[in-house]
C-alpha positions as a printed Julia matrix, in Angstrom:
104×3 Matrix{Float64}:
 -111.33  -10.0   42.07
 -108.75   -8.46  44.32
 -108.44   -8.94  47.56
 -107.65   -6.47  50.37
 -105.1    -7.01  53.32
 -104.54   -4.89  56.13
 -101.5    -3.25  56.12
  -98.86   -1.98  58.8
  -99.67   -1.0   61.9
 -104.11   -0.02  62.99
 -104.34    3.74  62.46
 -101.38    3.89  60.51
 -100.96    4.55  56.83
  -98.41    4.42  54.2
  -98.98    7.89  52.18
  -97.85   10.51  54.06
 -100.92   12.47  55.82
  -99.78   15.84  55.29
  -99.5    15.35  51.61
 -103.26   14.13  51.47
 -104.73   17.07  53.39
 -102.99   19.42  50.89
 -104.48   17.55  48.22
 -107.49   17.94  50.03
 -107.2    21.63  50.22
 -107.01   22.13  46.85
 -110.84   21.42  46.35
 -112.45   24.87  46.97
 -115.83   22.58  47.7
 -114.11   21.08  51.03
 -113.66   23.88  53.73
 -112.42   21.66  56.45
 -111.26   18.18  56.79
 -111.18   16.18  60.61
 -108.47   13.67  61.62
 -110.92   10.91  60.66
 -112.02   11.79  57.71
 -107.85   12.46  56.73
 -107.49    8.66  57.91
 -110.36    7.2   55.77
 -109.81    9.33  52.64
 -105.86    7.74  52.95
 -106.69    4.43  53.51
 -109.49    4.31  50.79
 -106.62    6.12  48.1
 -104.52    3.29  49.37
 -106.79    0.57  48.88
 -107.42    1.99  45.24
 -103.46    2.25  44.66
 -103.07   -1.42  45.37
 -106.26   -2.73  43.72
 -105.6    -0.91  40.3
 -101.57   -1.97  40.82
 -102.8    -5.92  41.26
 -104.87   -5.49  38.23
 -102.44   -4.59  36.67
 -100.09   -7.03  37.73
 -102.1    -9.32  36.81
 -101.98   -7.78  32.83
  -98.12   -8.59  33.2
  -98.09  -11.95  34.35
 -100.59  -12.99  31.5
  -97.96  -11.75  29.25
  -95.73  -13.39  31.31
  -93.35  -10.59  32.89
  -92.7    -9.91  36.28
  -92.33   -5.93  35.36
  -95.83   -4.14  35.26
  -95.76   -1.95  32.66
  -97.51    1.68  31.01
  -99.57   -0.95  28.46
 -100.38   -3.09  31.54
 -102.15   -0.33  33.76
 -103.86    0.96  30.34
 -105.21   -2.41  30.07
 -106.42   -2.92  33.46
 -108.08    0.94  32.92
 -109.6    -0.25  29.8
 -110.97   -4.0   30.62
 -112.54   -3.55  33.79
 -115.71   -1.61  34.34
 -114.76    0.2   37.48
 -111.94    1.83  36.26
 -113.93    3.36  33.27
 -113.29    6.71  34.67
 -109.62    6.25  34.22
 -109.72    6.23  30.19
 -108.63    9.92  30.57
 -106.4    10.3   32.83
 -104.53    6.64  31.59
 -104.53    6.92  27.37
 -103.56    3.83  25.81
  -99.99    4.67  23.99
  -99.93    5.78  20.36
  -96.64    5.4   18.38
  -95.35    8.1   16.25
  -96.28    6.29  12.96
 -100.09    6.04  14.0
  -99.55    9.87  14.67
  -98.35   11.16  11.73
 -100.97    9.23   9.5
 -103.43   11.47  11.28
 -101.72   14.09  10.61
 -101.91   13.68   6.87
């Protein structure tokens, strides 16, 4: 299990607010979006960065590297349950001879 640590610096975070709220925008569902609500939605993409990054870290030092890698990340995705939602968005990798067989 990861654990969380507090980071910089209360009422401070490190991805750039501006950046988030046009994220934010994007998603015709939200119409408006308060100071507060900027701050949580930051610090809870945060917390999510550096939990699935750990995990993953974790995947490299089992193989025992000190580089987290692609196949690393996929593995985290893949292993634990509440990154299921990630098997989309992080494929495992597929080399070109595994490609061209299904192409045949």
């Amino acid at each position: 299990m990861v654990r969380f640590e507090a980071h910089g610096a209360p009422g401070s975070s490190t991805l750039p607010a501006a950046r988030v709220r046009r994220i934010i925008k994007e998603d015709k569902d939200i119409f408006a979006c308060g100071s507060d609500s900027l701050y949580l939605i930051t610090r809870a993409t945060e917390f999510f960065i550096d939990s699935l990054v750990r995990e993953g870290y974790e995947f490299s030092r089992l193989e025992k590297r000190k580089t987290v890698q692609y196949k690393d990340m996929v593995k985290a995705a893949q292993s634990i349950e509440q990154y299921d939602f990630l098997g989309d968005i992080i494929p495992p990798t597929v080399t070109l001879k595994k490609t061209a067989d299904k192409s045949k």
